[in-house]
PLY file of the C-alpha trace (Angstrom):
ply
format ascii 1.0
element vertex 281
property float x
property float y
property float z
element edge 280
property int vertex1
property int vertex2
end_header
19.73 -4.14 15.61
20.57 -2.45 12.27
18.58 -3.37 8.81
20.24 -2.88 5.62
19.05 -3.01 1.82
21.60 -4.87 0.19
21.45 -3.71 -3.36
22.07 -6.39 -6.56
24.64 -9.25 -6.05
24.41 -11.07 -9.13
26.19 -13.81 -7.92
29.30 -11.28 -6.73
29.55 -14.04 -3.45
33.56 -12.52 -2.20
31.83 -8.75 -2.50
29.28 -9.84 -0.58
31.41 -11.28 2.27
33.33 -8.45 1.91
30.28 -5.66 2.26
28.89 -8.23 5.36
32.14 -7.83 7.14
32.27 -4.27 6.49
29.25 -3.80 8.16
29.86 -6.29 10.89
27.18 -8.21 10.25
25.38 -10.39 13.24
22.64 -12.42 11.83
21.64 -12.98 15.10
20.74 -9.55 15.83
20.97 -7.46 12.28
18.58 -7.91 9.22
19.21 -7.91 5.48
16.76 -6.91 2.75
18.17 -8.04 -0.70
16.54 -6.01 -3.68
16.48 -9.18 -5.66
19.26 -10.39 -8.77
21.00 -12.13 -6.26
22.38 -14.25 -9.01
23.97 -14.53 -12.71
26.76 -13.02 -14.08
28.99 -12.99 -11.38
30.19 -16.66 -11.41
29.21 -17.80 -7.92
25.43 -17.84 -7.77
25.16 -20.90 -6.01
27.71 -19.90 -3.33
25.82 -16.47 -3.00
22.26 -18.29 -2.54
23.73 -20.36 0.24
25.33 -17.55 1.96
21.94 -15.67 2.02
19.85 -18.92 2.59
22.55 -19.15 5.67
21.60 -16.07 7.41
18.41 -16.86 8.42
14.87 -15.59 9.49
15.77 -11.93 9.53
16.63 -12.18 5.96
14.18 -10.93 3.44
14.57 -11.19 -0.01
12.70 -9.73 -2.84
12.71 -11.57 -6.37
14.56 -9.96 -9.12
14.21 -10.92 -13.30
17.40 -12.89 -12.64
15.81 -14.77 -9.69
12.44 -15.59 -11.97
14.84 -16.92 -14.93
16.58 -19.54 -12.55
13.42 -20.13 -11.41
11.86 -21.08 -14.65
14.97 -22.79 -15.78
14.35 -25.07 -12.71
11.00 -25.72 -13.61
11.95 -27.29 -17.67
13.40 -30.85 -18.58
17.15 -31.44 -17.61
17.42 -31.50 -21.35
16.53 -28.15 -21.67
18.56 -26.82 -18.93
21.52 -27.90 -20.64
21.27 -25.30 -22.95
21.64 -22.76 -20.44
24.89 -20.73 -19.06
27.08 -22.81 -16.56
26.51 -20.45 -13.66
23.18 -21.14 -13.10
23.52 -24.95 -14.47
25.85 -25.07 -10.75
22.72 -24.24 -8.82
20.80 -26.58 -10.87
22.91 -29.35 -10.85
24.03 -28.99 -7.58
23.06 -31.45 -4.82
20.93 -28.73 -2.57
19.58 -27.11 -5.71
16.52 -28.00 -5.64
15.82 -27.24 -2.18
17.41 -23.28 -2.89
15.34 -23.21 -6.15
11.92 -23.99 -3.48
13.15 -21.67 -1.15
13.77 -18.74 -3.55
10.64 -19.55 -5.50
8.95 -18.65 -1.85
10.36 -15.72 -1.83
8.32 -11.83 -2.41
7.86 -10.15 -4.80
7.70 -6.58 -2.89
8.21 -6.38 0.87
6.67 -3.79 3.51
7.69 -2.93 6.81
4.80 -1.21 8.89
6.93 0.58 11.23
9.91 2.10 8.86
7.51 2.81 6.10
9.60 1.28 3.73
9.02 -1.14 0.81
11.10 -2.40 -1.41
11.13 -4.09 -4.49
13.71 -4.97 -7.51
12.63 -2.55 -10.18
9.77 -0.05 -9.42
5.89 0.54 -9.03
3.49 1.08 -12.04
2.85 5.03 -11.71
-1.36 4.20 -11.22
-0.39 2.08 -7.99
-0.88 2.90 -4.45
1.58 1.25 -2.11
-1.31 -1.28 -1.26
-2.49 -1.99 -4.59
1.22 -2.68 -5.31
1.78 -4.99 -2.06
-1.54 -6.95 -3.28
-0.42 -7.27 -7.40
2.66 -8.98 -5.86
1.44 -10.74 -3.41
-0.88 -12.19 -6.20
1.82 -13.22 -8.39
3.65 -14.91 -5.37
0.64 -17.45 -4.52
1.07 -18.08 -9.02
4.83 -18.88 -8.37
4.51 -21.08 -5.07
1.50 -22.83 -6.40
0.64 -26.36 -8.29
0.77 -24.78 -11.99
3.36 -22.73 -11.11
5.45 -24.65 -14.12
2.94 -23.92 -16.53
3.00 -19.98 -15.45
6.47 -19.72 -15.69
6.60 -20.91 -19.16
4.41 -18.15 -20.11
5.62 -15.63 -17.85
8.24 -13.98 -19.98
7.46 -11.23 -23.04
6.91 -7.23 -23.20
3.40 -7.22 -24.01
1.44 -5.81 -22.22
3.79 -2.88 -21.80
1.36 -1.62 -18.91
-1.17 -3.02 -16.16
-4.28 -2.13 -16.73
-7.68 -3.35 -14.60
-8.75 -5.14 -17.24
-5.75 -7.54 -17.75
-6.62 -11.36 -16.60
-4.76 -14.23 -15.48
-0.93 -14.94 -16.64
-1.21 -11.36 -18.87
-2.25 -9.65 -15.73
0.29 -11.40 -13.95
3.37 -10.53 -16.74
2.39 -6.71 -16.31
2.86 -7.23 -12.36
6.13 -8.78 -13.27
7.46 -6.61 -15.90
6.48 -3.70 -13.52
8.10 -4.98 -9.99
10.89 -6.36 -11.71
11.80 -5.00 -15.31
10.68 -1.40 -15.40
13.31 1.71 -15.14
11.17 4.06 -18.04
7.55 4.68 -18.45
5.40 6.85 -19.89
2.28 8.25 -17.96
0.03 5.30 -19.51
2.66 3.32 -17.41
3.62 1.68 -20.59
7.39 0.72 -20.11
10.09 1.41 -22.25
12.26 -2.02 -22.52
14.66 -1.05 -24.57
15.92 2.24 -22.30
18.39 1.29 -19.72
20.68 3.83 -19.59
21.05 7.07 -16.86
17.99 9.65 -16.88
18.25 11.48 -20.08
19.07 9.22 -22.37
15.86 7.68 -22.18
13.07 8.15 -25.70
11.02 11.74 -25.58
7.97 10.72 -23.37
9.06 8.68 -21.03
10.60 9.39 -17.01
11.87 7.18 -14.33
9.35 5.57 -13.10
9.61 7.58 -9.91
9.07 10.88 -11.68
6.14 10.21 -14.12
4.09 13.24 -14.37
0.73 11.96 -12.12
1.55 9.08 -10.69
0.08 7.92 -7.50
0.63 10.02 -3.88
2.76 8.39 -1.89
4.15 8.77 1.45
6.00 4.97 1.92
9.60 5.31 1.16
10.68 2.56 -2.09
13.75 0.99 -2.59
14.87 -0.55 -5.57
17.75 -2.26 -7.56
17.74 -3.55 -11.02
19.09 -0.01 -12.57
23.13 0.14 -12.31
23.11 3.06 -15.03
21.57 5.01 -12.24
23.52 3.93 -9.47
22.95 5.31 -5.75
20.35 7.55 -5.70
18.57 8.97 -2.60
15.46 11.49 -3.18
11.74 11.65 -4.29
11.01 9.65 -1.86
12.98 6.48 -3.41
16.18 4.92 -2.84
18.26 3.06 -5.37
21.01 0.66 -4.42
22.17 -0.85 -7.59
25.69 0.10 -7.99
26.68 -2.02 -10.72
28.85 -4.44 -8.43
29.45 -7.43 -11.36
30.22 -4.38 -13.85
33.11 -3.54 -11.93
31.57 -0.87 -9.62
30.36 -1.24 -5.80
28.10 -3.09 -4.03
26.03 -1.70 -1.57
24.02 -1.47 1.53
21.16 1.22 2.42
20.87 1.48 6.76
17.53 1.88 7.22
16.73 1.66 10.38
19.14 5.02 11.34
17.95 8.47 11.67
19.78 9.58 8.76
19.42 7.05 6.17
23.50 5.96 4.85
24.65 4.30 2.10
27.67 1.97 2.89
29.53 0.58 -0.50
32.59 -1.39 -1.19
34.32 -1.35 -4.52
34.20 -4.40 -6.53
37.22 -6.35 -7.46
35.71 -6.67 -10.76
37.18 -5.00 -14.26
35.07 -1.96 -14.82
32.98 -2.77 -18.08
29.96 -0.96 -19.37
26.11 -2.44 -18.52
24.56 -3.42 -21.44
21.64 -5.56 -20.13
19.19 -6.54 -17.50
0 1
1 2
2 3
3 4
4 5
5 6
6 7
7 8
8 9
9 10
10 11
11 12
12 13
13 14
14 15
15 16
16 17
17 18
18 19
19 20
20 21
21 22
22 23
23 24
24 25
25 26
26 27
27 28
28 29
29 30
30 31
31 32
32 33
33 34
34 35
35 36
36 37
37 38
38 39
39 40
40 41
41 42
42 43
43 44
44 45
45 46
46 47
47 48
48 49
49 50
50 51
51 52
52 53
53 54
54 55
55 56
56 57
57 58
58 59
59 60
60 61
61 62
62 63
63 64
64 65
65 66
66 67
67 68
68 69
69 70
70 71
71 72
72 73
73 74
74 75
75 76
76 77
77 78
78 79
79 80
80 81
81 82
82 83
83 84
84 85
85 86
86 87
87 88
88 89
89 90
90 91
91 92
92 93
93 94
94 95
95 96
96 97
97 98
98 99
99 100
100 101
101 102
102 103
103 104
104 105
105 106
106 107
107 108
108 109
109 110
110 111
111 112
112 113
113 114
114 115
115 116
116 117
117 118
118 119
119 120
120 121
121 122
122 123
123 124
124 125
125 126
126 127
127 128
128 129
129 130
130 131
131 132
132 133
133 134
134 135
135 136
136 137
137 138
138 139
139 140
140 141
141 142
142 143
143 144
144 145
145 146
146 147
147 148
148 149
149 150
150 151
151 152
152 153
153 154
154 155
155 156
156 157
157 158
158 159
159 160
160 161
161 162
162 163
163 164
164 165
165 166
166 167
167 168
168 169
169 170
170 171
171 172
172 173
173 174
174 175
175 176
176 177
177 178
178 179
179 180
180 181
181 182
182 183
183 184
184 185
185 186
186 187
187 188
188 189
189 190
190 191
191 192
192 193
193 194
194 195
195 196
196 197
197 198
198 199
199 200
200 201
201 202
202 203
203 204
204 205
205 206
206 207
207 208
208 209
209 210
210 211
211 212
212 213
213 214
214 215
215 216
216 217
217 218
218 219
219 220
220 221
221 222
222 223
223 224
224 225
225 226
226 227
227 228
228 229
229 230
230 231
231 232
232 233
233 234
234 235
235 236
236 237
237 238
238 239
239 240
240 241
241 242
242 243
243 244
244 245
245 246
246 247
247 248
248 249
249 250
250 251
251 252
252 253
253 254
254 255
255 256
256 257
257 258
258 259
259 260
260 261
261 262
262 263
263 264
264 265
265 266
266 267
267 268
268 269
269 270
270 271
271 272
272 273
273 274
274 275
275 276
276 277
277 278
278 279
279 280
């Protein structure tokens, strides 16, 4: 009964087929973790929610900034909606929408599994986190989204400040730093502040700030981490991470982490897609 991470689809629904059938996929017996983004950009969100609505309870996703945006674009007036891109106005509009927008709205923030030691989440961990203290800062944000002000949350969930979690944060700007942490954060500096703006491969990042794997002082941890959300980094297996975004809707690969094997394999298949630079979340 294999489990594979299945790194950031952004709506890349034929790559995705293609990957599952590479791997023989039996959603009977296998499971897939998704590292969140499972939509925009690629042109067939909707189709790609269905397919990983579709494969059932051993599915586990984990949210991704892409993810929250449809989210809070469900959650405005259909006047406002219109103003948004066509790709995610087709899960809006679409007849099931609604019911995909509740179930990925119940979906995690960071997922743990006891007995691999692994968690994973879309972008990272704030460098003063344990493992725990992460699992509980999502799991706090997830009763926010699934809740009855949820609408009012995600209106104010979006902005950079403040650039780090702190103890002393409250309510929705406690709640942005988990956010901006789990889901946004690539750089940081050893305050944990995060650097927005740097999204390119490690060293082209502003004096002061690492990966937010390799901050000087960070919190001792034994759990292995995977993450997406960073396609400038691409696959990358060591200190004591694992990154799966391989830029798949910027023409590169999409692919899947085994994680249930002795030796730990990436498995990628090269995207149909024109080979174009990243140049945003």
């Amino acid at each position: 009964m294999p489990i594979y991470a299945i790194g950031d689809v952004q709506g890349c629904y034929d790559d995705l087929q293609r990957l599952l059938e590479k791997l023989r996929f039996d959603p009977a017996l296998d499971s897939a973790w998704f590292a969140g983004d499972l939509v925009n950009r690629g042109g067939q969100s909707l189709e790609t929610l269905r397919l990983v609505r579709s494969l059932g309870p051993r599915t586990v996703v984990v949210l991704g900034n892409h993810d929250l945006h449809l989210i809070a674009e469900a959650s405005k007036s259909p006047e406002k909606q219109q103003r948004r891109n066509t790709e995610l106005q087709a899960v809006l509009t679409a007849e099931d929408g609604p019911e995909i927008v509740r179930w990925l709205r119940h979906q995690k923030l960071a997922h743990y599994d006891p007995q691999l030691d692994v968690m994973m989440v879309h972008a990272g961990i704030a460098p003063q986190w344990t493992v725990n203290a992460a699992l509980a800062q999502a799991s706090s944000v997830e009763r926010m989204l699934q809740g009855p002000q949820s609408g009012e949350f995600l209106a104010r969930m979006y902005g950079n400040k403040p650039k780090a979690w702190t103890r002393e944060l409250k309510g929705t700007m406690r709640a942005r730093a988990v956010i901006n942490a789990l889901t946004r954060m690539r750089y940081c500096n050893v305050k944990g502040e995060i650097c927005f703006e740097a999204k390119g491969a490690p060293g082209t990042q502003p004096p002061g700030f690492y990966p937010w794997f390799e901050v000087p002082g960070h919190r001792a941890r034994k759990t292995k981490i995977v993450f997406g959300h960073w396609s400038t980094l691409g696959c990358l297996s060591g200190m004591g991470v694992y990154g799966i975004d391989s830029g798949c809707v910027w023409g590169g690969s999409l692919t899947a982490l085994r994680l249930d094997a002795e030796e730990r394999e990436f498995i990628s298949i090269a995207s149909a897609r024109p080979k174009v630079n990243d140049s945003g979340d």
